[in-house]
mmCIF file as Biopython writes it, N, C-alpha, C and O atoms, coordinates in Angstrom:
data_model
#
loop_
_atom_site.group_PDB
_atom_site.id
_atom_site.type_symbol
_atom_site.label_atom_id
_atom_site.label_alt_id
_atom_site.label_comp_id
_atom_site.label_asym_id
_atom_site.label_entity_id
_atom_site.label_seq_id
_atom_site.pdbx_PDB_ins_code
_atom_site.Cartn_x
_atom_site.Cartn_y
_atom_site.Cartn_z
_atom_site.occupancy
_atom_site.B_iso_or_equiv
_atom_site.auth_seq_id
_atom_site.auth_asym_id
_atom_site.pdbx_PDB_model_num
ATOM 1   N N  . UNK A ? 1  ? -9.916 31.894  -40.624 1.0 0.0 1  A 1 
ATOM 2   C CA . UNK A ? 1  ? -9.001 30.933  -40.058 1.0 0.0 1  A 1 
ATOM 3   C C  . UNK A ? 1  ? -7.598 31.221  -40.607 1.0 0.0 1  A 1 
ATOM 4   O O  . UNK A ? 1  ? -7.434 31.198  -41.827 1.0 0.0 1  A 1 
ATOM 5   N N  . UNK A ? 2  ? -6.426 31.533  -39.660 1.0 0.0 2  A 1 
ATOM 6   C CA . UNK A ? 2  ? -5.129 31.474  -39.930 1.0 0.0 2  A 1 
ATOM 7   C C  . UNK A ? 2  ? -4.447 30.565  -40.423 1.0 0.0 2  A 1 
ATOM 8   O O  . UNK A ? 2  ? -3.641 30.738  -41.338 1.0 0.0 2  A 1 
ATOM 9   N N  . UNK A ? 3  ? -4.688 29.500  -39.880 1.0 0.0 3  A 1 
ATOM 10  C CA . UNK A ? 3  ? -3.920 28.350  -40.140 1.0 0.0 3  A 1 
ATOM 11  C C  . UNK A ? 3  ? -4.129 27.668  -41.350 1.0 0.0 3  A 1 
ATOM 12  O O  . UNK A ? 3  ? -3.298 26.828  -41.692 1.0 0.0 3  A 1 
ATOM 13  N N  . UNK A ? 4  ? -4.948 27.861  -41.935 1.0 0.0 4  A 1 
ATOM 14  C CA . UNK A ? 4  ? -4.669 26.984  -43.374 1.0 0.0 4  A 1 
ATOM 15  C C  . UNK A ? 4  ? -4.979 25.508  -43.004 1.0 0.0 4  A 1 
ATOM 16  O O  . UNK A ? 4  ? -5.384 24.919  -42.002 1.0 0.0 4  A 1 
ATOM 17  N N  . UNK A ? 5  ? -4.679 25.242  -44.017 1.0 0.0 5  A 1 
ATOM 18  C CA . UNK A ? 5  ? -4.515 23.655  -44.298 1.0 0.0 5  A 1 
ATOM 19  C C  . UNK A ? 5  ? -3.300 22.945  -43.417 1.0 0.0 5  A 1 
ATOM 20  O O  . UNK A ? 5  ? -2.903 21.780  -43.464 1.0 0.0 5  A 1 
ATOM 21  N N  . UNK A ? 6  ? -2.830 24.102  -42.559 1.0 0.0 6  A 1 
ATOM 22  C CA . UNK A ? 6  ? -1.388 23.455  -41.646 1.0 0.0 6  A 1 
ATOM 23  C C  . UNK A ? 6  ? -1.838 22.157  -40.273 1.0 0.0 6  A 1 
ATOM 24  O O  . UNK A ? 6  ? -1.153 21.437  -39.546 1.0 0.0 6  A 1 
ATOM 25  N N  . UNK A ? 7  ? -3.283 22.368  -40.441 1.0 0.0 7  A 1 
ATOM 26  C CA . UNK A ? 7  ? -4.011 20.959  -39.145 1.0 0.0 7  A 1 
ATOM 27  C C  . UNK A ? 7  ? -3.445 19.869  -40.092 1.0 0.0 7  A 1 
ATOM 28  O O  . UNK A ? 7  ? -2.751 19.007  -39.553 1.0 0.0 7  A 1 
ATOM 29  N N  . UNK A ? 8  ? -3.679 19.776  -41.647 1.0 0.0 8  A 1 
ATOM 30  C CA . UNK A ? 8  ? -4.032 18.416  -42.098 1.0 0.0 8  A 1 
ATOM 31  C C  . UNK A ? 8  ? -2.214 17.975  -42.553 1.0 0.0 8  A 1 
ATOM 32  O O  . UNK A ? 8  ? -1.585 16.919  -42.484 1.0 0.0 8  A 1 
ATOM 33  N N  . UNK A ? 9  ? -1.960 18.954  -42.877 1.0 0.0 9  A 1 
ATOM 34  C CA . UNK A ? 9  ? -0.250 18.576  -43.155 1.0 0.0 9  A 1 
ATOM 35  C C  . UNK A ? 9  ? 0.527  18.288  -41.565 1.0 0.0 9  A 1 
ATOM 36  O O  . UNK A ? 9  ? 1.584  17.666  -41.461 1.0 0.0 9  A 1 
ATOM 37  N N  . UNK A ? 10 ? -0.074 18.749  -40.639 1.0 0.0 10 A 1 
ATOM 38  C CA . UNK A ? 10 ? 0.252  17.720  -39.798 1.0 0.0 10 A 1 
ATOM 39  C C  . UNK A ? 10 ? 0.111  16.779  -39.399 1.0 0.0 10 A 1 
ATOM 40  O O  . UNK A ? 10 ? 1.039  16.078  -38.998 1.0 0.0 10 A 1 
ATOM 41  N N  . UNK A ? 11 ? -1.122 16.447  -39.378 1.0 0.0 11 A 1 
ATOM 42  C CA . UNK A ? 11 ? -1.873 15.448  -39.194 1.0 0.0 11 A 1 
ATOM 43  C C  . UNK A ? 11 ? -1.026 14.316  -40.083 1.0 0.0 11 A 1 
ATOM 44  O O  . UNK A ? 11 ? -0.700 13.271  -39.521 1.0 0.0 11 A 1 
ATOM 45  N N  . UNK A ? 12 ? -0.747 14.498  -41.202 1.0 0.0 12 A 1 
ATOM 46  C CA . UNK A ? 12 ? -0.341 13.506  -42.008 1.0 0.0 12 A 1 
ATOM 47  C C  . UNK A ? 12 ? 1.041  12.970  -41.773 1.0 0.0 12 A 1 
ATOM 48  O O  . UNK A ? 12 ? 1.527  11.849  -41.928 1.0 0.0 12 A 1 
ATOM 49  N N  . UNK A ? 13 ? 1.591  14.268  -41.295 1.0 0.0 13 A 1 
ATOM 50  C CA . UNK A ? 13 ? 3.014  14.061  -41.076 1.0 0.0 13 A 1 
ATOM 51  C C  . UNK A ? 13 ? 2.852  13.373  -39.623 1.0 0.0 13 A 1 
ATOM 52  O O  . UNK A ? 13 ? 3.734  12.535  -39.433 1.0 0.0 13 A 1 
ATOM 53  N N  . UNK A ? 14 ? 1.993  13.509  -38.607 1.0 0.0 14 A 1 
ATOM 54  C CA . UNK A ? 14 ? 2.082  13.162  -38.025 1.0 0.0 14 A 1 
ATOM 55  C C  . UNK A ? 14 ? 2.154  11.133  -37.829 1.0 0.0 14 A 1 
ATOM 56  O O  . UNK A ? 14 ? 2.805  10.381  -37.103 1.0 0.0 14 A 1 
ATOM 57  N N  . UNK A ? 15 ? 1.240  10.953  -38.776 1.0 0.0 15 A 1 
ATOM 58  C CA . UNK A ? 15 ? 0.727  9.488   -38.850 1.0 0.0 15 A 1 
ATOM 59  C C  . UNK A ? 15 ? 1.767  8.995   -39.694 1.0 0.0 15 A 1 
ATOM 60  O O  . UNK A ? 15 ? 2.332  7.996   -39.246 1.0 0.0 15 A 1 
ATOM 61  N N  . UNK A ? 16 ? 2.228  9.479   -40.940 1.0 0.0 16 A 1 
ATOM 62  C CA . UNK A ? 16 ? 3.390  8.685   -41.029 1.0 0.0 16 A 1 
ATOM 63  C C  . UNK A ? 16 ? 5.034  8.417   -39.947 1.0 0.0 16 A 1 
ATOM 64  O O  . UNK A ? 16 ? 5.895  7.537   -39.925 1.0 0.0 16 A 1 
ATOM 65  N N  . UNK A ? 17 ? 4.837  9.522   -39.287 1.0 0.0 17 A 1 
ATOM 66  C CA . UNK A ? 17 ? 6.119  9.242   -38.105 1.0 0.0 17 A 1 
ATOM 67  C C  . UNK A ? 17 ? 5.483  7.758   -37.174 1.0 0.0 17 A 1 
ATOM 68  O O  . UNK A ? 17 ? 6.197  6.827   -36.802 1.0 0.0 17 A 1 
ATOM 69  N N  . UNK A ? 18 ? 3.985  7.873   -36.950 1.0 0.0 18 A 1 
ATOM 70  C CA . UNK A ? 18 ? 3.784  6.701   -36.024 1.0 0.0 18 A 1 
ATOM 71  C C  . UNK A ? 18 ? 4.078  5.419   -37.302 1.0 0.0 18 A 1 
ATOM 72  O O  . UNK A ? 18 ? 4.822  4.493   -36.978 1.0 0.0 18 A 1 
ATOM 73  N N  . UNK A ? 19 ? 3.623  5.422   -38.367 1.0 0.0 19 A 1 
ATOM 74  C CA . UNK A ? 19 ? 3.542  4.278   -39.258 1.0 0.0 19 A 1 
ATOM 75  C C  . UNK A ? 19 ? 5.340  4.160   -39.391 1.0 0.0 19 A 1 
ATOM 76  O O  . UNK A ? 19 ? 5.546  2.953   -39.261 1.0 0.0 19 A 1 
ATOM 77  N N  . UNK A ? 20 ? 6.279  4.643   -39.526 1.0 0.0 20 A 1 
ATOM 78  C CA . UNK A ? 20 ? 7.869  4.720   -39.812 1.0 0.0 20 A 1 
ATOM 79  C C  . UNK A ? 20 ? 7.939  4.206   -37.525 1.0 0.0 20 A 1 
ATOM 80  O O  . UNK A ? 20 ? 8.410  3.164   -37.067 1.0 0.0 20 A 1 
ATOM 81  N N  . UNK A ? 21 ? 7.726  4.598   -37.247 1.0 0.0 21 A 1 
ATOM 82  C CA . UNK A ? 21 ? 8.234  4.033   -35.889 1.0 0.0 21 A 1 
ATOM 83  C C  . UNK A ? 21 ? 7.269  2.750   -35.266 1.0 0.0 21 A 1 
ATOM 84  O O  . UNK A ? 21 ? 7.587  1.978   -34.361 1.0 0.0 21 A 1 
ATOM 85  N N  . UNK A ? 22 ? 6.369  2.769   -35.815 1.0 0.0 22 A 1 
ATOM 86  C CA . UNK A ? 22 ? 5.890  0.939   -35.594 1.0 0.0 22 A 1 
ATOM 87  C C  . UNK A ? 22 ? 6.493  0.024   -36.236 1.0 0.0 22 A 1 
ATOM 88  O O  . UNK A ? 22 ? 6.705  -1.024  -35.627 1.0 0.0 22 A 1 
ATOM 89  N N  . UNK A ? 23 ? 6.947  0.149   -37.653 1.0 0.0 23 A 1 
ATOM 90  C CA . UNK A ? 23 ? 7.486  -0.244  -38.419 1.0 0.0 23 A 1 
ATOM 91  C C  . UNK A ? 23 ? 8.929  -1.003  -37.655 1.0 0.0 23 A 1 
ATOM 92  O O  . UNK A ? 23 ? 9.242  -2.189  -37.557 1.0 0.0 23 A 1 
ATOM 93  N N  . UNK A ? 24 ? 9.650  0.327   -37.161 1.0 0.0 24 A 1 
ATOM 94  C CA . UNK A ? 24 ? 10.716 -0.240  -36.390 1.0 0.0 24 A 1 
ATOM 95  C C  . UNK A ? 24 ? 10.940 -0.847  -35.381 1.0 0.0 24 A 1 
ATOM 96  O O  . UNK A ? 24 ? 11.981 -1.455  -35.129 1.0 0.0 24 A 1 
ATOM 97  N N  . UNK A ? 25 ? 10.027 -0.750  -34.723 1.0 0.0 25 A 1 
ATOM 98  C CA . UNK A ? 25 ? 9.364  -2.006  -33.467 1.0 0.0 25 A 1 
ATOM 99  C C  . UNK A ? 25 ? 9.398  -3.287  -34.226 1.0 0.0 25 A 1 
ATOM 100 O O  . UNK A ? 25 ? 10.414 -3.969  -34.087 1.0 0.0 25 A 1 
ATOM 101 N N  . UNK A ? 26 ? 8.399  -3.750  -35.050 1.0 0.0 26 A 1 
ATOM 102 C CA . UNK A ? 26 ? 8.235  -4.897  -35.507 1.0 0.0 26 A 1 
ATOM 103 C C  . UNK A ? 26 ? 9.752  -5.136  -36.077 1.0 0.0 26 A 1 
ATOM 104 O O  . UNK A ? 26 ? 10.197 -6.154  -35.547 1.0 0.0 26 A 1 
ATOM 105 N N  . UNK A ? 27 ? 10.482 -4.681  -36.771 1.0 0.0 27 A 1 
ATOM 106 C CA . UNK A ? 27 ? 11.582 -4.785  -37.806 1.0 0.0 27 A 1 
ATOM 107 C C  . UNK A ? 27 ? 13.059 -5.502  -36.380 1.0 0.0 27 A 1 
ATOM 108 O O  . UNK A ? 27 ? 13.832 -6.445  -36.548 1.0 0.0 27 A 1 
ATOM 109 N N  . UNK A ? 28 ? 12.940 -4.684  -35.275 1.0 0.0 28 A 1 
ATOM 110 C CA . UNK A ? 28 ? 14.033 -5.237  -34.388 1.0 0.0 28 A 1 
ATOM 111 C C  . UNK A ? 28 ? 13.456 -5.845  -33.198 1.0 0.0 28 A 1 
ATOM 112 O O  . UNK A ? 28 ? 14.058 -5.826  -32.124 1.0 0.0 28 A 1 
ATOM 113 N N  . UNK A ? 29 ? 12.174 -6.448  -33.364 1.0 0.0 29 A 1 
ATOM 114 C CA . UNK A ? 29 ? 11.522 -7.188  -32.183 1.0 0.0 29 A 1 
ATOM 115 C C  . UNK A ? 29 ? 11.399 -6.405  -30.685 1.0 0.0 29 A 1 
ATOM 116 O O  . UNK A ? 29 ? 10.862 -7.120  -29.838 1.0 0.0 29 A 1 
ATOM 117 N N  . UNK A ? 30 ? 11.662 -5.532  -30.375 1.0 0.0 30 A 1 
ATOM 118 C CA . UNK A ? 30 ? 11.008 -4.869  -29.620 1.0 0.0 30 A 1 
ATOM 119 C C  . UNK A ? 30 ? 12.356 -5.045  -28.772 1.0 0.0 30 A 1 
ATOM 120 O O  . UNK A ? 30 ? 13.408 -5.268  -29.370 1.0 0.0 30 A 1 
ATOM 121 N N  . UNK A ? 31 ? 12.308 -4.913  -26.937 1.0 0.0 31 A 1 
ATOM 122 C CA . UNK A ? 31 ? 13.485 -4.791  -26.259 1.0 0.0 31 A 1 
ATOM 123 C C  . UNK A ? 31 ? 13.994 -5.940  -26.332 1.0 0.0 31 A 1 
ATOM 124 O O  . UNK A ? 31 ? 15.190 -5.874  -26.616 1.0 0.0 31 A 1 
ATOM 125 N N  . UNK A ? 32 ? 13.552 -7.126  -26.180 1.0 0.0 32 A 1 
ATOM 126 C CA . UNK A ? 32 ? 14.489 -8.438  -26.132 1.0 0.0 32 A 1 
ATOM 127 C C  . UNK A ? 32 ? 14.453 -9.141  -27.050 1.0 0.0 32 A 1 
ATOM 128 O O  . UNK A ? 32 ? 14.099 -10.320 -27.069 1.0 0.0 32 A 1 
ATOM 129 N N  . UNK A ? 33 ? 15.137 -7.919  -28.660 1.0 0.0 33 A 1 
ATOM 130 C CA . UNK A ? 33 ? 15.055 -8.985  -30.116 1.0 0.0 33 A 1 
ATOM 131 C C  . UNK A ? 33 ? 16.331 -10.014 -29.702 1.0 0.0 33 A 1 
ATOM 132 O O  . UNK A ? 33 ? 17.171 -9.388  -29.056 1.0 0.0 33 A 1 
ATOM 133 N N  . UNK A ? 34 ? 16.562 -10.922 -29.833 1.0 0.0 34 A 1 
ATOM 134 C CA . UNK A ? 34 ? 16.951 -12.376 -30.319 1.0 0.0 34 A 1 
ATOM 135 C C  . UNK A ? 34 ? 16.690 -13.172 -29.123 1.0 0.0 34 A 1 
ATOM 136 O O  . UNK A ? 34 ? 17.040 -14.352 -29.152 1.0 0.0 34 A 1 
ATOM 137 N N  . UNK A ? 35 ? 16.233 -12.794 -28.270 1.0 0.0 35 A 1 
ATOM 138 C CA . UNK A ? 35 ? 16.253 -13.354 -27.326 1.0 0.0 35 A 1 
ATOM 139 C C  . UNK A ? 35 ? 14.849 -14.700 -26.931 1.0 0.0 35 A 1 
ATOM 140 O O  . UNK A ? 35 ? 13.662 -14.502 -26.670 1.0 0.0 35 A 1 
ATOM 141 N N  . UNK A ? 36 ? 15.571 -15.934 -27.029 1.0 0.0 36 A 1 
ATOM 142 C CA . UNK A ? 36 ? 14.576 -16.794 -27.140 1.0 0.0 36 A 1 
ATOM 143 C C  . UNK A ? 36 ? 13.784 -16.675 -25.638 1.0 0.0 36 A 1 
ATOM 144 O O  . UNK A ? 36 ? 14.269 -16.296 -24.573 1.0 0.0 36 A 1 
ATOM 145 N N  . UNK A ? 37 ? 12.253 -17.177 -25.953 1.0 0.0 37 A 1 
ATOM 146 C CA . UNK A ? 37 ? 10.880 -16.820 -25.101 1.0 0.0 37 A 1 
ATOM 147 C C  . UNK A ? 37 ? 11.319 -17.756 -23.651 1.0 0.0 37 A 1 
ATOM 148 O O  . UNK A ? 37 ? 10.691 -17.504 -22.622 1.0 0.0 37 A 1 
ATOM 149 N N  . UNK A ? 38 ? 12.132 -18.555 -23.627 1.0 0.0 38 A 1 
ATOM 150 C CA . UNK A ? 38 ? 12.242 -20.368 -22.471 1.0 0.0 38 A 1 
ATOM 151 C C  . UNK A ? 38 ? 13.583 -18.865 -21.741 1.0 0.0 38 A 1 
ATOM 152 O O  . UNK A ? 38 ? 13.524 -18.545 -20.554 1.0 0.0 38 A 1 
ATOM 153 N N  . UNK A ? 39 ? 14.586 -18.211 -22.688 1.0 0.0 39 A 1 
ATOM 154 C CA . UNK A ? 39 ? 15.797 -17.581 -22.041 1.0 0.0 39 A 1 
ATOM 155 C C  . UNK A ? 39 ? 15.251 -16.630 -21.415 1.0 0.0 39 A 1 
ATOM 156 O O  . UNK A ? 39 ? 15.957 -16.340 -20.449 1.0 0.0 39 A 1 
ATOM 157 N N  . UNK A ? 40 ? 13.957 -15.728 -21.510 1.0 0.0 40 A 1 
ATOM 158 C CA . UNK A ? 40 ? 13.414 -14.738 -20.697 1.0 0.0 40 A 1 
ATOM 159 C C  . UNK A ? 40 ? 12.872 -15.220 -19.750 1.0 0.0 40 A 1 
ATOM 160 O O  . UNK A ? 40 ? 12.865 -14.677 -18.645 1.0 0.0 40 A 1 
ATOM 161 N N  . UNK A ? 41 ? 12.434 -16.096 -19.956 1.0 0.0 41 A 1 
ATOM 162 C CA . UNK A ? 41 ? 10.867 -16.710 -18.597 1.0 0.0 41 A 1 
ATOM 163 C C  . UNK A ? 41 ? 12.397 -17.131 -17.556 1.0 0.0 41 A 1 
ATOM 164 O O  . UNK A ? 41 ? 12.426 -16.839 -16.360 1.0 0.0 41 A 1 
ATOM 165 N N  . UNK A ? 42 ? 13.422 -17.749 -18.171 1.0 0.0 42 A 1 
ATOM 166 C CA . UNK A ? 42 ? 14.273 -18.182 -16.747 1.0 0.0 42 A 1 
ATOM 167 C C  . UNK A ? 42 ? 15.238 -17.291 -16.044 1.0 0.0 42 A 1 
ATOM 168 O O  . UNK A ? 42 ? 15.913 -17.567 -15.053 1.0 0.0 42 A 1 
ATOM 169 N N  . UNK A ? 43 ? 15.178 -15.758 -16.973 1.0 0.0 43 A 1 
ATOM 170 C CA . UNK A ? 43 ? 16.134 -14.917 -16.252 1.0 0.0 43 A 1 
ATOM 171 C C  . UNK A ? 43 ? 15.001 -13.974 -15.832 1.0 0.0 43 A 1 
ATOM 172 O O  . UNK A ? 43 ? 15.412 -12.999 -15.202 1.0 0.0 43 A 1 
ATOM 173 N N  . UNK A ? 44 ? 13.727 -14.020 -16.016 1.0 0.0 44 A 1 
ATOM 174 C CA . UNK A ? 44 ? 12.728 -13.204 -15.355 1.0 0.0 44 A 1 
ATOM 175 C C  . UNK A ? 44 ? 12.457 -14.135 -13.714 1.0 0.0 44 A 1 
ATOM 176 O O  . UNK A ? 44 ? 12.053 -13.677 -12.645 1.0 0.0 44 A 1 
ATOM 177 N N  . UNK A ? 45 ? 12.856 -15.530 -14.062 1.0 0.0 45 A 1 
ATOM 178 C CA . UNK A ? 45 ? 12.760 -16.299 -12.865 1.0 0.0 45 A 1 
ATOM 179 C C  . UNK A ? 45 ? 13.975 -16.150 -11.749 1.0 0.0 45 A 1 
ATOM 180 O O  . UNK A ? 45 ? 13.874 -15.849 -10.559 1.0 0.0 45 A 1 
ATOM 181 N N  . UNK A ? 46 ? 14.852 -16.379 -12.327 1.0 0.0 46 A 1 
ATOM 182 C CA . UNK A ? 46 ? 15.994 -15.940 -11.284 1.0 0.0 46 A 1 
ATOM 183 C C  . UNK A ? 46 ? 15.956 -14.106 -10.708 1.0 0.0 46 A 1 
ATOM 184 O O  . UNK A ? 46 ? 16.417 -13.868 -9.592  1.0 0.0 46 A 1 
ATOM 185 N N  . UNK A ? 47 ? 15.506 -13.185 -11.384 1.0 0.0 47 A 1 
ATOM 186 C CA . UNK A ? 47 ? 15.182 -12.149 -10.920 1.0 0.0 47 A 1 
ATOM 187 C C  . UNK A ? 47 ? 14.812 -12.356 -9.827  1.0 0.0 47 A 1 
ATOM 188 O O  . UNK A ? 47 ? 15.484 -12.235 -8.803  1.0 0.0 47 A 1 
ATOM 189 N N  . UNK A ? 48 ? 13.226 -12.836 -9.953  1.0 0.0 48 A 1 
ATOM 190 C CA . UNK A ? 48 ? 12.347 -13.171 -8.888  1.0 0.0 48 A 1 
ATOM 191 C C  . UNK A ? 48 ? 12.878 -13.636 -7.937  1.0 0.0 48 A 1 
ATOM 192 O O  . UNK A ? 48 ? 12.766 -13.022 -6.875  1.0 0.0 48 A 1 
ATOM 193 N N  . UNK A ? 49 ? 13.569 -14.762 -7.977  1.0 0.0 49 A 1 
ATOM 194 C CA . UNK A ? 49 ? 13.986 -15.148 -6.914  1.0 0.0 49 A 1 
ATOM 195 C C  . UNK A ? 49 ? 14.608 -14.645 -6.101  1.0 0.0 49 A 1 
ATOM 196 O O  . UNK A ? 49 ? 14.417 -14.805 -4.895  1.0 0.0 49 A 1 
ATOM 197 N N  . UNK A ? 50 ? 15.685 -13.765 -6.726  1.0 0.0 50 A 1 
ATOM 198 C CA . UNK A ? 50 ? 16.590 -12.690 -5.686  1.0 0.0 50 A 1 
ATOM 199 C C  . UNK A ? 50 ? 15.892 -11.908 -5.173  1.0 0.0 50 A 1 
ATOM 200 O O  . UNK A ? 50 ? 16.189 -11.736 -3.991  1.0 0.0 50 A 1 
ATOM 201 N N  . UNK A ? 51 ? 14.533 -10.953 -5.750  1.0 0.0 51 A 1 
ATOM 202 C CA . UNK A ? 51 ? 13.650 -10.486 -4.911  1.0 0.0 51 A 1 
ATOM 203 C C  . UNK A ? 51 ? 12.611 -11.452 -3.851  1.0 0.0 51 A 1 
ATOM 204 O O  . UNK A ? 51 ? 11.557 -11.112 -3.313  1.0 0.0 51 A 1 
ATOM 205 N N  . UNK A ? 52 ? 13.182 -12.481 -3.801  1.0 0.0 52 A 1 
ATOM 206 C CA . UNK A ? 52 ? 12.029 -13.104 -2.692  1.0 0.0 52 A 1 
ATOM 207 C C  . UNK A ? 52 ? 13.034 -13.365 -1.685  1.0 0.0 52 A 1 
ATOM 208 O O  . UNK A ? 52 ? 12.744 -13.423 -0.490  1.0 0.0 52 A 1 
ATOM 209 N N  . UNK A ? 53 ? 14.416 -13.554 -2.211  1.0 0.0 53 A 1 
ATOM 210 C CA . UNK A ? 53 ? 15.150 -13.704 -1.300  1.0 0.0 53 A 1 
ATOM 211 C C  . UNK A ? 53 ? 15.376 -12.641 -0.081  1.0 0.0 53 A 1 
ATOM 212 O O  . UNK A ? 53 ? 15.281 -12.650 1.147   1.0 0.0 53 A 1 
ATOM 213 N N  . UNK A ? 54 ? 15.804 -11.524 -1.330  1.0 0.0 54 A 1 
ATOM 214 C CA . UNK A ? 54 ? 16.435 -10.198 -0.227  1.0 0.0 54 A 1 
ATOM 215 C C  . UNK A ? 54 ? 14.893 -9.759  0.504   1.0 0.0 54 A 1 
ATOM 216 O O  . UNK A ? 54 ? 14.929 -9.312  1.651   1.0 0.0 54 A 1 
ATOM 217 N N  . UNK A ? 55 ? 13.623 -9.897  -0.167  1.0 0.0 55 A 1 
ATOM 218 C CA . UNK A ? 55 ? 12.363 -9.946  0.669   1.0 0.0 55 A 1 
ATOM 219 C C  . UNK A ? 55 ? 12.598 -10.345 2.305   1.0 0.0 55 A 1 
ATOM 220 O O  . UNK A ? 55 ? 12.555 -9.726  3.369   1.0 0.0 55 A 1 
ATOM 221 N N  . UNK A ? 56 ? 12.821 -11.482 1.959   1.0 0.0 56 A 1 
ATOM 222 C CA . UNK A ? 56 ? 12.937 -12.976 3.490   1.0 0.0 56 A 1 
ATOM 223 C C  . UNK A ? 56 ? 13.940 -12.645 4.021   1.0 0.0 56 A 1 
ATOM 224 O O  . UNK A ? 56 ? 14.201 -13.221 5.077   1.0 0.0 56 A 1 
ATOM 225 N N  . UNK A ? 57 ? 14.842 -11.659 3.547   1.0 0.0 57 A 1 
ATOM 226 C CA . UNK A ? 57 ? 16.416 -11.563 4.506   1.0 0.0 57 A 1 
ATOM 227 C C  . UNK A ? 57 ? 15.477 -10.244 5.301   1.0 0.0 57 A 1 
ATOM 228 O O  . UNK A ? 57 ? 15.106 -10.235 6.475   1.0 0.0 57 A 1 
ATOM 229 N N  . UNK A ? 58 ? 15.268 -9.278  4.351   1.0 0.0 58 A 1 
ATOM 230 C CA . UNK A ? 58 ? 14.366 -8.145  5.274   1.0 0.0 58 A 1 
ATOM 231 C C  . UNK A ? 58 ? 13.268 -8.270  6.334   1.0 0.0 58 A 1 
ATOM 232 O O  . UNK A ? 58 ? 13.277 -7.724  7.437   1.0 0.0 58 A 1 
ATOM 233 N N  . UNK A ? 59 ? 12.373 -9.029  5.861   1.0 0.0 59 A 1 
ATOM 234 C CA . UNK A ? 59 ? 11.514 -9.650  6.980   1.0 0.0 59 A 1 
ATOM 235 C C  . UNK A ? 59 ? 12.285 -10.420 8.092   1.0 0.0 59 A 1 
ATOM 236 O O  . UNK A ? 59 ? 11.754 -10.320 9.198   1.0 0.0 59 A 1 
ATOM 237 N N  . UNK A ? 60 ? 13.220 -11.035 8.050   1.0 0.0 60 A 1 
ATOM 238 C CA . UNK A ? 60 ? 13.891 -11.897 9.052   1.0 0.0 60 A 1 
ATOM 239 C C  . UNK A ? 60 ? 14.534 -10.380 9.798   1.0 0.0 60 A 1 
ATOM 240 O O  . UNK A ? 60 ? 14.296 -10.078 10.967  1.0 0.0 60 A 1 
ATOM 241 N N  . UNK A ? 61 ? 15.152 -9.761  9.105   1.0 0.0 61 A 1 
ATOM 242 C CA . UNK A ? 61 ? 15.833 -8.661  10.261  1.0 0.0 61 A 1 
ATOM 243 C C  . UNK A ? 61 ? 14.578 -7.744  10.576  1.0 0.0 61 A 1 
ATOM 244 O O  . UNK A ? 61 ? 14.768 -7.037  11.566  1.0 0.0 61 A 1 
ATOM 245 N N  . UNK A ? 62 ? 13.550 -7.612  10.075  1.0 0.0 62 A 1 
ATOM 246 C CA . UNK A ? 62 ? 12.735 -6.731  11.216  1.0 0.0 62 A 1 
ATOM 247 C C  . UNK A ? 62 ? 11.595 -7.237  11.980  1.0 0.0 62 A 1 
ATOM 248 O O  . UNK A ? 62 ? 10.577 -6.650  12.348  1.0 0.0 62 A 1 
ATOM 249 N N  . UNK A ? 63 ? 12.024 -8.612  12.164  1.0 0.0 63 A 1 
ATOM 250 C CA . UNK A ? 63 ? 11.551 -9.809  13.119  1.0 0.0 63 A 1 
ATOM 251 C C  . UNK A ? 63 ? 12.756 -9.776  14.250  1.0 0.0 63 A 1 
ATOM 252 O O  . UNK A ? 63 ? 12.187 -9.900  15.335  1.0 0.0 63 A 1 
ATOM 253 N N  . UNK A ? 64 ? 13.558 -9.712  14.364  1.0 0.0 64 A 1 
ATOM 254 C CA . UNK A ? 64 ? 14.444 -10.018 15.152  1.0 0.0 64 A 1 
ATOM 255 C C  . UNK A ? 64 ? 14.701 -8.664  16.091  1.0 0.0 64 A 1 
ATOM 256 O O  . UNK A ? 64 ? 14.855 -8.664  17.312  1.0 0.0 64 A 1 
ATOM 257 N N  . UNK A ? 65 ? 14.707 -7.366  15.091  1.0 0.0 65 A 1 
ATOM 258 C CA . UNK A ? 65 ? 14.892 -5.804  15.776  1.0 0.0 65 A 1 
ATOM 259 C C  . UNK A ? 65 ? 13.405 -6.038  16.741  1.0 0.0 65 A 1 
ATOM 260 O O  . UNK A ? 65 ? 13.832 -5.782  17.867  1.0 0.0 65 A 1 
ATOM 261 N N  . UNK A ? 66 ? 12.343 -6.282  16.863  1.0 0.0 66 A 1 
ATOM 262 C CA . UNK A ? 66 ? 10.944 -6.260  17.559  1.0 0.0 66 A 1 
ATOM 263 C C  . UNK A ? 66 ? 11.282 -7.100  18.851  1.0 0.0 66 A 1 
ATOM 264 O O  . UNK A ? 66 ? 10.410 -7.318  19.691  1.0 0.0 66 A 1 
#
């Protein structure tokens, strides 16, 4: 075998890069750190809504082209 012991020194190196980058997930809360849980649910709601809207504007114009 060529490789040596170079599987396990990666291996190790490998698992501490995942343990150092989970780390930093938890440490800055992930994509929407400060952002309180009531301020997402109502700008995930108004999203929605503009997609149901421009939905119903599209369906209305290819009701009308027929």
């Amino acid at each position: 075998m060529t490789r040596g012991n170079q599987r396990e020194v990666d291996r190790e190196r490998a698992k501490k890069r995942a343990e150092k980058a989970g780390n930093k997930k938890k440490e800055t809360g992930g994509k929407n750190a400060g952002q309180q849980l009531t301020n997402k649910m109502e700008s995930d709601a108004e999203i929605m809504r503009k997609k149901q809207e421009a939905a119903a504007l599209k369906k209305q114009q290819a009701e009308g082209k027929k």
